[in-house]
N, CA, C and O atoms as a MOPAC input file, in Angstrom:
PM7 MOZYME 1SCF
protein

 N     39.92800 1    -9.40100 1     6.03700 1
 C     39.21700 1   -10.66400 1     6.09400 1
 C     37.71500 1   -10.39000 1     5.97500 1
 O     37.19400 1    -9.47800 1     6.61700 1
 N     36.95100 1   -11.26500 1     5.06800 1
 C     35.75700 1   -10.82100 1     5.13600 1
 C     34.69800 1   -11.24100 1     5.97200 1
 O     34.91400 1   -12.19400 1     6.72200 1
 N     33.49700 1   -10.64900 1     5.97100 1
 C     32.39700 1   -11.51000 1     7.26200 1
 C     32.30700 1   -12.53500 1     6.81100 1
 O     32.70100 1   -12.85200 1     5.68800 1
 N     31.67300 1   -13.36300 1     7.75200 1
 C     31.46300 1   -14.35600 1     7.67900 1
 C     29.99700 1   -13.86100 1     6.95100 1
 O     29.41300 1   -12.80500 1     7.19300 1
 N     29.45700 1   -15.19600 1     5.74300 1
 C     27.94200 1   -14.99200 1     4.70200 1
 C     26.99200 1   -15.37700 1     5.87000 1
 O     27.44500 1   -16.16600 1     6.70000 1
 N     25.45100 1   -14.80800 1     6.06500 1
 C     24.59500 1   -15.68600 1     6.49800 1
 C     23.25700 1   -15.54100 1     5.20800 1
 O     22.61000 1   -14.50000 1     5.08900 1
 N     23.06900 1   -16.52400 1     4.50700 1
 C     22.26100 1   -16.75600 1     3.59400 1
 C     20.56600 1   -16.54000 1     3.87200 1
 O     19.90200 1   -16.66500 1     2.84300 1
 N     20.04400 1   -16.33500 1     4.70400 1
 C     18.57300 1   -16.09600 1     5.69100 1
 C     18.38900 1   -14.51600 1     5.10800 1
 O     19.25400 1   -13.64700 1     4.99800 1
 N     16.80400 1   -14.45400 1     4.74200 1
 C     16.70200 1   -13.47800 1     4.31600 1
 C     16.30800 1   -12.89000 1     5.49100 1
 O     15.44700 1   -13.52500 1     6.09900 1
 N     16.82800 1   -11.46100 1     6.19500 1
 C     16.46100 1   -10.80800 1     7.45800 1
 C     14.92300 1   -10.28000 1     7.53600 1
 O     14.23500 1   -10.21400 1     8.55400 1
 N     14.52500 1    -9.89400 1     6.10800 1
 C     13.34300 1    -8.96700 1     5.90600 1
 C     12.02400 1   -10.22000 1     5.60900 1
 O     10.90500 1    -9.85600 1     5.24900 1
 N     12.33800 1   -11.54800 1     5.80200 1
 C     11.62100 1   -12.48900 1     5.66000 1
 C      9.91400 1   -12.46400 1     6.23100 1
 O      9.59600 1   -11.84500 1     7.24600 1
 N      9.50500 1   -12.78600 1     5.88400 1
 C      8.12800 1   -13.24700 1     6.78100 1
 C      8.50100 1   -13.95800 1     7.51900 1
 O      7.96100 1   -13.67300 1     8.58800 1
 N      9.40900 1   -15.12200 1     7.67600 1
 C      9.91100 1   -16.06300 1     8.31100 1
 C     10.69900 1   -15.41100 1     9.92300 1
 O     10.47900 1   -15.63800 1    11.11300 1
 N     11.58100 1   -14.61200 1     9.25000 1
 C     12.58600 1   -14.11900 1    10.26900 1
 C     11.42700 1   -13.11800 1    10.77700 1
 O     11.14400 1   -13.32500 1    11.95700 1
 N     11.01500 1   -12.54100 1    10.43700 1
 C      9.70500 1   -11.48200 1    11.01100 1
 C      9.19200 1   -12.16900 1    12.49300 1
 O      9.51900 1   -11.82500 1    13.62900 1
 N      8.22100 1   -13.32200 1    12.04600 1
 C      7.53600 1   -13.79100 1    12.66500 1
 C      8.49200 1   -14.73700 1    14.25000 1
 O      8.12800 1   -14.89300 1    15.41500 1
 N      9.66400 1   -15.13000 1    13.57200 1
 C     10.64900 1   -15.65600 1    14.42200 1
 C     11.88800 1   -14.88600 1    14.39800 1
 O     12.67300 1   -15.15100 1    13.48700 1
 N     12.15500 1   -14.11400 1    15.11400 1
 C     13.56000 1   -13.48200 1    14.52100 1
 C     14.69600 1   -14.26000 1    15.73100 1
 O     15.80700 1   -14.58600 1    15.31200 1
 N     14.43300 1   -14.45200 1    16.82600 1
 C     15.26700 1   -14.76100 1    17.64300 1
 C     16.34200 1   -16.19000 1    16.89600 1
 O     17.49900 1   -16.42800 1    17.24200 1
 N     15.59700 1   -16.90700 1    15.90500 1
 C     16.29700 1   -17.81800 1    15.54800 1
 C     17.61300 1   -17.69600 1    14.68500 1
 O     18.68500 1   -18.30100 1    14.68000 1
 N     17.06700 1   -16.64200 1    13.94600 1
 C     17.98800 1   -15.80300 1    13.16600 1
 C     19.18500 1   -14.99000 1    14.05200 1
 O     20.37400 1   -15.27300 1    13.91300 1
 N     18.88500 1   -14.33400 1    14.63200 1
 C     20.03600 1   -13.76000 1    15.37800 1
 C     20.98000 1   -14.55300 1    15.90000 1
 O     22.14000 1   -14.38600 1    15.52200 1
 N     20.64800 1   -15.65000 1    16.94700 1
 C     21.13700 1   -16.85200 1    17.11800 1
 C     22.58600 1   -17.30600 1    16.12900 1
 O     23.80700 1   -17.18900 1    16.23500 1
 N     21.31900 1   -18.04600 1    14.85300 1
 C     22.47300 1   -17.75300 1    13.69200 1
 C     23.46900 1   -17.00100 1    13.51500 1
 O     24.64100 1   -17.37600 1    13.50600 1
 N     23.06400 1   -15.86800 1    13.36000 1
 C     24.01300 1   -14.96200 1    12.94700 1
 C     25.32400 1   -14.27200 1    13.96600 1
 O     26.53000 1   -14.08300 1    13.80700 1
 N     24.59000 1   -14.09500 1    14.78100 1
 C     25.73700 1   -13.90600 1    16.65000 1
 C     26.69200 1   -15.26800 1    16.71000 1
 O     27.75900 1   -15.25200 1    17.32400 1
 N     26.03800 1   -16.85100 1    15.77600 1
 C     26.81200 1   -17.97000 1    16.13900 1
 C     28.27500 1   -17.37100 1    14.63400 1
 O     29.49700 1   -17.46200 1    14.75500 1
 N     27.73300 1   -16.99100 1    13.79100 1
 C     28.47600 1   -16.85500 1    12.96800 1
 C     30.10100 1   -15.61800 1    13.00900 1
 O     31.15100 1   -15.54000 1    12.37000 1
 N     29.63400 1   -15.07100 1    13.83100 1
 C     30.56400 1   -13.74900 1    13.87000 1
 C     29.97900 1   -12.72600 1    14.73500 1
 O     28.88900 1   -12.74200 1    15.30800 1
 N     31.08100 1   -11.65200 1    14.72800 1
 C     30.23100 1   -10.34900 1    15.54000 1
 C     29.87100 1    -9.27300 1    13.99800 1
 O     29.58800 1    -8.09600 1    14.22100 1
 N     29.89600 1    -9.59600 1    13.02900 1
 C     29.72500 1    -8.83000 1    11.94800 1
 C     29.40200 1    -9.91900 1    10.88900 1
 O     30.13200 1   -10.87300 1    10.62200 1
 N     28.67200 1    -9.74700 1    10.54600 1
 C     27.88500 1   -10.99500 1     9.25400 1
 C     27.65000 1    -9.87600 1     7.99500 1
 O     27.36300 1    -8.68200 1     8.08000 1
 N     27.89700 1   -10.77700 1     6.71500 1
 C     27.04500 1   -10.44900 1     5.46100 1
 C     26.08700 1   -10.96400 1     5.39200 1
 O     26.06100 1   -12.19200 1     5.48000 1
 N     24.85100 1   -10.17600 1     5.19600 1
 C     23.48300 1   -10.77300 1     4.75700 1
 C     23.90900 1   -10.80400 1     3.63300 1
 O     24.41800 1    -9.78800 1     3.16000 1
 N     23.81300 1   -12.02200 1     2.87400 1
 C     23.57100 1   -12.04800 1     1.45300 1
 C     22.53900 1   -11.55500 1     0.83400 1
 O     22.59300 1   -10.70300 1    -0.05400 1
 N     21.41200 1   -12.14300 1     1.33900 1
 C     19.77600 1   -11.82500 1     0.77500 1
 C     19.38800 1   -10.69400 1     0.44000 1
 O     18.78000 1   -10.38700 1    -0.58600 1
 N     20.04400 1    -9.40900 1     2.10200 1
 C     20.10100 1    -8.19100 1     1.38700 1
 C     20.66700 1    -7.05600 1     1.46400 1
 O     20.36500 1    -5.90200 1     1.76500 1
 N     22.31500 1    -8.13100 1     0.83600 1
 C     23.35200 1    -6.98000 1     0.60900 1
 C     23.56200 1    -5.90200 1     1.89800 1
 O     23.35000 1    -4.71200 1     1.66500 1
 N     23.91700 1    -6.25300 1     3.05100 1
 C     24.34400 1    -5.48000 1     3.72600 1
 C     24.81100 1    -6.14400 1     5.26800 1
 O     24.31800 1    -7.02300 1     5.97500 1
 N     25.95200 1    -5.30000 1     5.39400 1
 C     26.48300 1    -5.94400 1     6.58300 1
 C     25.43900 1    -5.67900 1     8.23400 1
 O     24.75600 1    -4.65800 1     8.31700 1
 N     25.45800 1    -6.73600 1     9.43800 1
 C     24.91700 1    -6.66700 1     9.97300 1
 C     26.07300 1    -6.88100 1    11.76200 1
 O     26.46800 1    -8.00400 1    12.07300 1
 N     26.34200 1    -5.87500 1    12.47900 1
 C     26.66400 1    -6.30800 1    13.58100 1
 C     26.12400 1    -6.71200 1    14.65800 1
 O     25.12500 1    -6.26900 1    15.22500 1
 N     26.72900 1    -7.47600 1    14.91000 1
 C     26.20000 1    -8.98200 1    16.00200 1
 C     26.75800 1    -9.09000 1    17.22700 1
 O     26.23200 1    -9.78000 1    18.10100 1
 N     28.08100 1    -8.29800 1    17.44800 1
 C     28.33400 1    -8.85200 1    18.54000 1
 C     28.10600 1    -7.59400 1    19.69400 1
 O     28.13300 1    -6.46700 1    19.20000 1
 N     27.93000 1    -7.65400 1    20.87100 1
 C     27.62500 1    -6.24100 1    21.52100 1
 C     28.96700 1    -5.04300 1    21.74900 1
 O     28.82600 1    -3.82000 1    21.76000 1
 N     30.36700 1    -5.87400 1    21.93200 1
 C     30.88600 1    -5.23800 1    22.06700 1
 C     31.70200 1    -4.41400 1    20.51800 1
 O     32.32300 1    -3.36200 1    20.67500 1
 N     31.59800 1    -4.95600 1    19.34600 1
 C     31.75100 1    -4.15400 1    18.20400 1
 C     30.37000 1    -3.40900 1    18.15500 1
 O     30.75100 1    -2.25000 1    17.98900 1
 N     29.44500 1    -3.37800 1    18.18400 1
 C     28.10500 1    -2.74800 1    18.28500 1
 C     28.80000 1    -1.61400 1    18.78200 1
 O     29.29200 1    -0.67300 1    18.15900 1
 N     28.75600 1    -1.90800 1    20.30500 1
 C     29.22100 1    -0.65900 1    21.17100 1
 C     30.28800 1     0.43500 1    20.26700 1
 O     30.01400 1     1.62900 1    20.14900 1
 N     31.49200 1    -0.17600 1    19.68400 1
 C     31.90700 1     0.38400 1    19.46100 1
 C     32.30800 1     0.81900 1    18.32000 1
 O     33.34200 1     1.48500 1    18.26000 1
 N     31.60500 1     0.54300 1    17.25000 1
 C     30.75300 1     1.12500 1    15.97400 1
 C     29.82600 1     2.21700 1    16.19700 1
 O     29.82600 1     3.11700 1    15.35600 1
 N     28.78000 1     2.32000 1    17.50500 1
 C     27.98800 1     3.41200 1    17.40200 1
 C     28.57900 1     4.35500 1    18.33500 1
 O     27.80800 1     5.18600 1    18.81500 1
 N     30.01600 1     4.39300 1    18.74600 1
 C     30.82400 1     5.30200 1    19.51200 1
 C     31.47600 1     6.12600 1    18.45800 1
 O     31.53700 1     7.34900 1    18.58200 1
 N     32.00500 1     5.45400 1    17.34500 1
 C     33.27000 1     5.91200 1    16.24400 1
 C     32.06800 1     6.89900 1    15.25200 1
 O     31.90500 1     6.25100 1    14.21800 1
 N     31.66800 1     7.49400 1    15.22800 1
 C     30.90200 1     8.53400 1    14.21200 1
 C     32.01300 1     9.11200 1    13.36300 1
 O     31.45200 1     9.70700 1    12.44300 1
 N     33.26800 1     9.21200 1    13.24500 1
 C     34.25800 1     9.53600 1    12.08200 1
 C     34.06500 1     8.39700 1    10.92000 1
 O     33.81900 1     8.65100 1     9.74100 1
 N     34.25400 1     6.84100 1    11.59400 1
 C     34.42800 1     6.00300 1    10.43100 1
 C     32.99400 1     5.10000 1    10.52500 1
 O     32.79300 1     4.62100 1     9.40900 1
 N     31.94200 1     4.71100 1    11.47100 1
 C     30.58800 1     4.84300 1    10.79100 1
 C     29.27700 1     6.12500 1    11.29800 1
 O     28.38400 1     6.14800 1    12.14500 1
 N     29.72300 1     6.95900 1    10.37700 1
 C     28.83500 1     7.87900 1    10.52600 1
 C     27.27800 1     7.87100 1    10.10000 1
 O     26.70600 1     7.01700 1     9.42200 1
 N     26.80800 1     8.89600 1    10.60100 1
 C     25.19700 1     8.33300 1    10.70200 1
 C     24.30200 1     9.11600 1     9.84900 1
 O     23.16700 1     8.79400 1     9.49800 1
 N     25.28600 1    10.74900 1     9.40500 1
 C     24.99000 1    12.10500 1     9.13300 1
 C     24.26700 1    11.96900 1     7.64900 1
 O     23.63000 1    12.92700 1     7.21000 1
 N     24.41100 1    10.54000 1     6.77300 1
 C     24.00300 1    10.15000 1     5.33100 1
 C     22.45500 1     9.58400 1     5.50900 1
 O     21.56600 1     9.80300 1     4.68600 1
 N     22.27700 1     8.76500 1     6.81100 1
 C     20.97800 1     8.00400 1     7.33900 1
 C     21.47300 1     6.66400 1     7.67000 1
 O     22.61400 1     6.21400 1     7.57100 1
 N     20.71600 1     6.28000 1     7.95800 1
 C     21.03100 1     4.72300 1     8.97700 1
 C     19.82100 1     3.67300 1     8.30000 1
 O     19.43500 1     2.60200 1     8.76800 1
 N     19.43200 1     4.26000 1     7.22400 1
 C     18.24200 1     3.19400 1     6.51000 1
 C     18.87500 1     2.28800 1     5.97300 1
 O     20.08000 1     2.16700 1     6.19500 1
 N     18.03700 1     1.23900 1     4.93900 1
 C     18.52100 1     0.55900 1     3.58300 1
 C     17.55800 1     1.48800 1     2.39000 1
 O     17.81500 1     1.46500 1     1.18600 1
 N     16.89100 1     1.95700 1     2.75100 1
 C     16.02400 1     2.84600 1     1.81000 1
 C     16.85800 1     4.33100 1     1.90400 1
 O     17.12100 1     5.12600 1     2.80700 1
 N     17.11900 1     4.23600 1     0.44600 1
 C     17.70200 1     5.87700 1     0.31500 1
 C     16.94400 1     7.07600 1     0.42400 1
 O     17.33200 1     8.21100 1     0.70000 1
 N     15.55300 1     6.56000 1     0.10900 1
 C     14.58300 1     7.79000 1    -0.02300 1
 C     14.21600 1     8.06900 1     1.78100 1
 O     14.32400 1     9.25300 1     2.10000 1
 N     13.91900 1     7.36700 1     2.61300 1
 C     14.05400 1     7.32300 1     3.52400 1
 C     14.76700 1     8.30500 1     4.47400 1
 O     14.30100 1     9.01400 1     5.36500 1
 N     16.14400 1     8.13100 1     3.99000 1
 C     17.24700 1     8.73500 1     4.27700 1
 C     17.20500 1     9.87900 1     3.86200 1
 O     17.32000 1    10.76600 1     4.70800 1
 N     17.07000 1    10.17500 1     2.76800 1
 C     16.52300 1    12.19300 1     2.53100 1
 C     15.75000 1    12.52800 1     3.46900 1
 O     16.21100 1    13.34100 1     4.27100 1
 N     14.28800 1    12.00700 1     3.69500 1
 C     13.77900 1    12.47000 1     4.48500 1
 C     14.08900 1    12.83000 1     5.72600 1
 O     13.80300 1    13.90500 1     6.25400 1
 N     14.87300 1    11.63300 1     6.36000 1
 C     14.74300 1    12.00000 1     8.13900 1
 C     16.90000 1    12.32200 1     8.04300 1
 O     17.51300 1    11.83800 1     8.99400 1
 N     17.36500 1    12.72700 1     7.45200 1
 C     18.77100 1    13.50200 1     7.72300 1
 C     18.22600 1    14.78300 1     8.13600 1
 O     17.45300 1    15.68800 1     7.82000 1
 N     19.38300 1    14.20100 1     9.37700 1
 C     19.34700 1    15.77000 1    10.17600 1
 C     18.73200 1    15.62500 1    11.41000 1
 O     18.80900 1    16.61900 1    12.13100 1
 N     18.04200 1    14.50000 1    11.93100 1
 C     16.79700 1    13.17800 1    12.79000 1
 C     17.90800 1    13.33800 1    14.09900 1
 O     18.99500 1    13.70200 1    13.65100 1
 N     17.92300 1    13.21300 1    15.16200 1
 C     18.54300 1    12.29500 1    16.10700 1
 C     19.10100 1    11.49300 1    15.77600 1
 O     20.30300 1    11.41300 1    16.02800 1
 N     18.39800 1    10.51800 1    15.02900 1
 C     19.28200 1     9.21000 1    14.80000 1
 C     20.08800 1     9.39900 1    13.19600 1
 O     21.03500 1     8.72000 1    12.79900 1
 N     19.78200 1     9.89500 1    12.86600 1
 C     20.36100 1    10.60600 1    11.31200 1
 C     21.32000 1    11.82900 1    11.57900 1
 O     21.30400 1    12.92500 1    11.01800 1
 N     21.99000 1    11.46500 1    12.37300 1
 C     22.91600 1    12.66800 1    12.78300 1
 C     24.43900 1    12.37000 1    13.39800 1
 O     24.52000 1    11.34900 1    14.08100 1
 N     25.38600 1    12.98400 1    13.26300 1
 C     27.22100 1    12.64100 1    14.00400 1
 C     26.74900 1    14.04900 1    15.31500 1
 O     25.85200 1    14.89300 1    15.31000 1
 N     27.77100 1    13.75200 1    16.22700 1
 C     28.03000 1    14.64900 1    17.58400 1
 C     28.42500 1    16.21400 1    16.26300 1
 O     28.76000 1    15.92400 1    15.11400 1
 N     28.32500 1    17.47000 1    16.62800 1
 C     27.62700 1    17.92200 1    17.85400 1
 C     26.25400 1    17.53400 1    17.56300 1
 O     25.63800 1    16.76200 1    18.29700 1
 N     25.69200 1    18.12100 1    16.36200 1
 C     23.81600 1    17.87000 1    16.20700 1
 C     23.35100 1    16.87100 1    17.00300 1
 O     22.44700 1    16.97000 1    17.83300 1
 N     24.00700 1    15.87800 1    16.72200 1
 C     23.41600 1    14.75300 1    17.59800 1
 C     23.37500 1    14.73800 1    19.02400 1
 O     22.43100 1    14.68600 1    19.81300 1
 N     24.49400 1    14.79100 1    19.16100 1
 C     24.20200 1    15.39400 1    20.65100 1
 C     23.60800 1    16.39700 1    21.34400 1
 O     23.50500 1    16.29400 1    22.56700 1
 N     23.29600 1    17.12700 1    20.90400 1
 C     22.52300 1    18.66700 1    20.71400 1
 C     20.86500 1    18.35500 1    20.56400 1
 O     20.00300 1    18.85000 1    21.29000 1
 N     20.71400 1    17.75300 1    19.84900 1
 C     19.15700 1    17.10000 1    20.00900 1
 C     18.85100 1    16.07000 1    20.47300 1
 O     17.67700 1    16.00200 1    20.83600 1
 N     19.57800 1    15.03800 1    20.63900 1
 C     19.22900 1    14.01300 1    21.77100 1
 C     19.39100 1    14.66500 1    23.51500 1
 O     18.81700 1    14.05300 1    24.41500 1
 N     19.94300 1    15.51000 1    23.72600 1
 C     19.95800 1    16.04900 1    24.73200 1
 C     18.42000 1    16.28500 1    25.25800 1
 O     17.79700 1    15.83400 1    26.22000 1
 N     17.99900 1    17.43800 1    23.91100 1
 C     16.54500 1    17.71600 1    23.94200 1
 C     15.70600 1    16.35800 1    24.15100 1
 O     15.08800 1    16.31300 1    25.21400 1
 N     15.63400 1    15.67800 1    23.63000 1
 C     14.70300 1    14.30900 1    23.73500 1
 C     14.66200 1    13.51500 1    24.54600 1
 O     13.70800 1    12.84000 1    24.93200 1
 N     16.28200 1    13.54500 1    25.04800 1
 C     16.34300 1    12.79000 1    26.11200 1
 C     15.70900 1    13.77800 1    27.78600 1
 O     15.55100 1    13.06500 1    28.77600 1
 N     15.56000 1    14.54600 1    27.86000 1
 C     15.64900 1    14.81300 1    29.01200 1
 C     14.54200 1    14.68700 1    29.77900 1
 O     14.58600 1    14.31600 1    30.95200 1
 N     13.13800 1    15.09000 1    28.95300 1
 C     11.99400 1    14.82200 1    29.64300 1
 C     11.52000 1    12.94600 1    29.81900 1
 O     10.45200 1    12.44500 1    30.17000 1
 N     13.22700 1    12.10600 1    29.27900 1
 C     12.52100 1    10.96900 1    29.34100 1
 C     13.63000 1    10.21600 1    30.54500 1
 O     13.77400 1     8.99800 1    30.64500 1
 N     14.34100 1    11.24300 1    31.39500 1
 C     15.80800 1    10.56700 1    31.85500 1
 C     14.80700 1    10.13500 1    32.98700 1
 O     13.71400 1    10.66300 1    33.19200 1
 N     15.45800 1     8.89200 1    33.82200 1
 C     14.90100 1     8.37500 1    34.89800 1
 C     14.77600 1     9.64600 1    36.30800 1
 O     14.04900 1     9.53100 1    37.29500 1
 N     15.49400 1    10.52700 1    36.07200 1
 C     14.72900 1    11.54400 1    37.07500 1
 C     13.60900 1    12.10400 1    37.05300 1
 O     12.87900 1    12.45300 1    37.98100 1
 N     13.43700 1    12.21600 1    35.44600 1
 C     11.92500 1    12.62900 1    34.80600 1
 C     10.81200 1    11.85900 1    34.99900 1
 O      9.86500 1    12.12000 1    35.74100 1
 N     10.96000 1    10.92100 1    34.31800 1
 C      9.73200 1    10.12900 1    34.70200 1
 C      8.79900 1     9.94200 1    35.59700 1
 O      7.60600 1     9.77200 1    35.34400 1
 N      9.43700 1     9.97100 1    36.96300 1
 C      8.32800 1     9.95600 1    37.67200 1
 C      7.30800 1    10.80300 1    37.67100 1
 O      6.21100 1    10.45400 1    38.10600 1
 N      7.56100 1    12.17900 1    37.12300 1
 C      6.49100 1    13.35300 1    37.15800 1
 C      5.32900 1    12.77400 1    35.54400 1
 O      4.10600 1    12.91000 1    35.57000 1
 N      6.01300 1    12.23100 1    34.45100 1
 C      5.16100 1    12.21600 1    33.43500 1
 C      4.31600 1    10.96800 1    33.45100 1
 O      3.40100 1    10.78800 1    32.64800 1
 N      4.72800 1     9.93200 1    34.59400 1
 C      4.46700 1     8.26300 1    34.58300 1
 C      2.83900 1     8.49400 1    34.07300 1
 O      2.44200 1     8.30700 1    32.92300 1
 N      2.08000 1     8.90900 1    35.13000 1
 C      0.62000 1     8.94300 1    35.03000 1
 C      0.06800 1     9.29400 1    33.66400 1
 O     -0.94800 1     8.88400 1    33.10300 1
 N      1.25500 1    10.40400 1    33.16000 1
 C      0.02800 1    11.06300 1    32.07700 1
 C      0.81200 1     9.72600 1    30.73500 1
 O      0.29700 1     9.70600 1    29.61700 1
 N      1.47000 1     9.18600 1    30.90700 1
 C      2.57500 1     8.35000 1    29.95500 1
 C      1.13400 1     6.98200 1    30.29600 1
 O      0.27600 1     6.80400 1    29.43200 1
 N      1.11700 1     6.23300 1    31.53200 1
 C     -0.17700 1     5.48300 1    31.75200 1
 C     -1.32900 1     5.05900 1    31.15000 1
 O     -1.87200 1     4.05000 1    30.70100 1
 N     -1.55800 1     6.77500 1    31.39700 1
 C     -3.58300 1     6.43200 1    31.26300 1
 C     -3.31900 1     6.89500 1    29.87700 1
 O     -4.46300 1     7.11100 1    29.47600 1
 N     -2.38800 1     7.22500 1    28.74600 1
 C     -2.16800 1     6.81300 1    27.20700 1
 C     -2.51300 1     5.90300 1    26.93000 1
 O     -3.53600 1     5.52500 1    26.36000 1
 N     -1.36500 1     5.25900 1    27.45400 1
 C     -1.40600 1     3.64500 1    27.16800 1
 C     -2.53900 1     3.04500 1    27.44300 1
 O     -2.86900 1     2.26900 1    26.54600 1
 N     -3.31800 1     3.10200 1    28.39000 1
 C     -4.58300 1     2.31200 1    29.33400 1
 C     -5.43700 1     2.94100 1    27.87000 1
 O     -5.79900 1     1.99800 1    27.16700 1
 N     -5.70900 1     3.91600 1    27.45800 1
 C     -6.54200 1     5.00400 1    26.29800 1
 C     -6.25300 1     4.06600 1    24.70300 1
 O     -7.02100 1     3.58700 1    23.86900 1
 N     -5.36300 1     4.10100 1    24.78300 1
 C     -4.87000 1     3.26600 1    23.42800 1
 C     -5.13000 1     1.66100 1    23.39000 1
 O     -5.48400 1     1.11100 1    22.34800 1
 N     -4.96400 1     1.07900 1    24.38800 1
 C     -5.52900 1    -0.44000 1    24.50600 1
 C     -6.84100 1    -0.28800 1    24.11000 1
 O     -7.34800 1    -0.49600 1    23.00700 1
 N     -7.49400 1     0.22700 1    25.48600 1
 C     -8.85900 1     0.24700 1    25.19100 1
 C     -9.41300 1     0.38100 1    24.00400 1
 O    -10.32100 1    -0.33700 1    23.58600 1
 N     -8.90900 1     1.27800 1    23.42000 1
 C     -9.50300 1     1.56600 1    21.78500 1
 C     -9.47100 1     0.70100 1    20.37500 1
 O    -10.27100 1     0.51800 1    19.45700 1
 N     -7.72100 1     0.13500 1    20.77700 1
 C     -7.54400 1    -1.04800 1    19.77200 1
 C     -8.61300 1    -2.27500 1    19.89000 1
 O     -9.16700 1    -2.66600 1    18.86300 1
 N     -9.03400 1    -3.16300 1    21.74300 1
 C     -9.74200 1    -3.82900 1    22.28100 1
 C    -11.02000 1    -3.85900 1    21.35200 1
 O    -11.58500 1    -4.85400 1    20.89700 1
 N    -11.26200 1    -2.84100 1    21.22100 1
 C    -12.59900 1    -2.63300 1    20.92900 1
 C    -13.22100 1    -2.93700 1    19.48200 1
 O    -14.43100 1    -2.94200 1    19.25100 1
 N    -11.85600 1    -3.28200 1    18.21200 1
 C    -12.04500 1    -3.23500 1    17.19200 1
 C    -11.40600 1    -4.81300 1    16.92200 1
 O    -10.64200 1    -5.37900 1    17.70400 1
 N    -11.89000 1    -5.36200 1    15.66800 1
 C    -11.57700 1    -6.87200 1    15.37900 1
 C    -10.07600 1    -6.92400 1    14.57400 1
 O     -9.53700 1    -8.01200 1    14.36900 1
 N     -9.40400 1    -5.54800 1    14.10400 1
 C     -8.11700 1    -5.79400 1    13.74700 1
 C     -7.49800 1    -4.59300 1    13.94000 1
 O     -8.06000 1    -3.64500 1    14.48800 1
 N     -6.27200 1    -4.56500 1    13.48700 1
 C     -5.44600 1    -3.76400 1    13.95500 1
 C     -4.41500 1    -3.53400 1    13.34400 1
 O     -3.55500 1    -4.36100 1    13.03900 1
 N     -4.42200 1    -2.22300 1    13.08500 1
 C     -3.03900 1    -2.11300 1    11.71800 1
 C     -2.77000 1    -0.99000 1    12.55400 1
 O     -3.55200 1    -0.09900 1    12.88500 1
 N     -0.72600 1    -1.24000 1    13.06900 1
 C      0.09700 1    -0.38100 1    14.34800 1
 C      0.36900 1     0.78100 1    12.97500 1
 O      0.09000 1     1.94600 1    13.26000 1
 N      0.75300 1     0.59300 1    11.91300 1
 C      1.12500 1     1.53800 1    10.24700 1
 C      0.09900 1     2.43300 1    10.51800 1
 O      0.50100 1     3.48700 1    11.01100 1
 N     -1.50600 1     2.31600 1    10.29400 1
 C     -2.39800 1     3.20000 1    10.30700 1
 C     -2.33200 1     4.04900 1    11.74700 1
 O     -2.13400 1     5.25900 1    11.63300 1
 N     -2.48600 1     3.49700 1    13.10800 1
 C     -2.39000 1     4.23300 1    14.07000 1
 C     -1.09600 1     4.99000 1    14.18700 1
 O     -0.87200 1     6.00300 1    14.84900 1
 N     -0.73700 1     4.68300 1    13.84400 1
 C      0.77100 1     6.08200 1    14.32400 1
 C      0.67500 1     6.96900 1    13.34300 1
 O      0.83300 1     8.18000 1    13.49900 1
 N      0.28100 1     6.13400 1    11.75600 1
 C      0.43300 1     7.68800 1    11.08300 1
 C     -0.97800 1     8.43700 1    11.77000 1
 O     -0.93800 1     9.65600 1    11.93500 1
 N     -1.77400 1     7.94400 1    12.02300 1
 C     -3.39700 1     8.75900 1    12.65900 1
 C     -2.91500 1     9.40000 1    13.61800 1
 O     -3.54300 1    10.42800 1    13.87700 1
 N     -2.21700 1     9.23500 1    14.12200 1
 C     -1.52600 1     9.38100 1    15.92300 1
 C     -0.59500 1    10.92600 1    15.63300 1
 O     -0.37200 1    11.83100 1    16.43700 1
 N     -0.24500 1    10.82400 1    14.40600 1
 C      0.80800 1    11.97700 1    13.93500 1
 C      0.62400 1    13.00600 1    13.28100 1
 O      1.34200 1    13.99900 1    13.16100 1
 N     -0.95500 1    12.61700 1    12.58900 1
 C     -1.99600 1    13.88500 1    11.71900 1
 C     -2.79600 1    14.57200 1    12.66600 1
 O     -3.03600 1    15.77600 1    12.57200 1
 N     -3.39100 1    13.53800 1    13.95300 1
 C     -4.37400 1    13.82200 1    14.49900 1
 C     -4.58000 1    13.91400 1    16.40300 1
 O     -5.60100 1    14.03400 1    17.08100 1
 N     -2.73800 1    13.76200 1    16.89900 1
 C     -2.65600 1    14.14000 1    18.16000 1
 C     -2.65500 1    13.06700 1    19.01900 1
 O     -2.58300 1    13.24800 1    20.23400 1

């Protein structure tokens, strides 16, 4: 049986700016929708969610998890571009300095980042989040 269509383009300016309306939609429509607009299925409901990102045999992740193929060359092999063991094997790593036992030791220095990074955006009349992270990733 096939999904149910939702005709709304996801990548919209529209849905951007409002997305909650869209989801709405689409969660009213099914737990698995076709975007028409752009060609690709979308799950909606939490408990197929759940258990779509449990099954790594039949949706695996090990190809990429983009809509951009080029994308997908790049970050295979990622945490999130990865099936158990790798995946599990490096989310282990990532996860650990962030598990709720951890945190409390990094809170402060995790903080006065954040408090560092406001301040700095504050200070300027616009703000492009694209430019700061790649700056953030050349330059520390």
């Amino acid at each position: 049986m096939p999904a149910p269509t939702c005709h709304a383009d996801f990548y919209s300016d529209q849905t951007i700016s409002d997305p909650v309306r869209l989801y709405n939609e689409m969660h009213n429509l099914g737990p698995v929708v076709w975007l028409e607009q752009n060609k690709l299925h979308a799950i909606c409901g939490h408990k197929e969610l759940v258990a779509a990102l449990r099954d790594h045999q039949t949706f695996s992740s090990a190809r990429g998890v983009s809509i951009n193929e080029n994308v997908n060359k790049i970050i295979v092999g990622s945490t999130l571009n990865s099936d158990p063991p790798q995946h599990d094997a490096t989310r282990s790593i990532t996860f650990q300095p962030l598990s709720p036992k951890a945190l409390p030791a990094i809170r402060e220095a995790i903080e006065d980042e954040a408090i560092r990074i406001v301040e700095h955006v504050l200070k300027k009349k616009e703000f492009d989040a694209g430019y700061w992270k790649m700056h953030r990733m050349q330059h520390g």
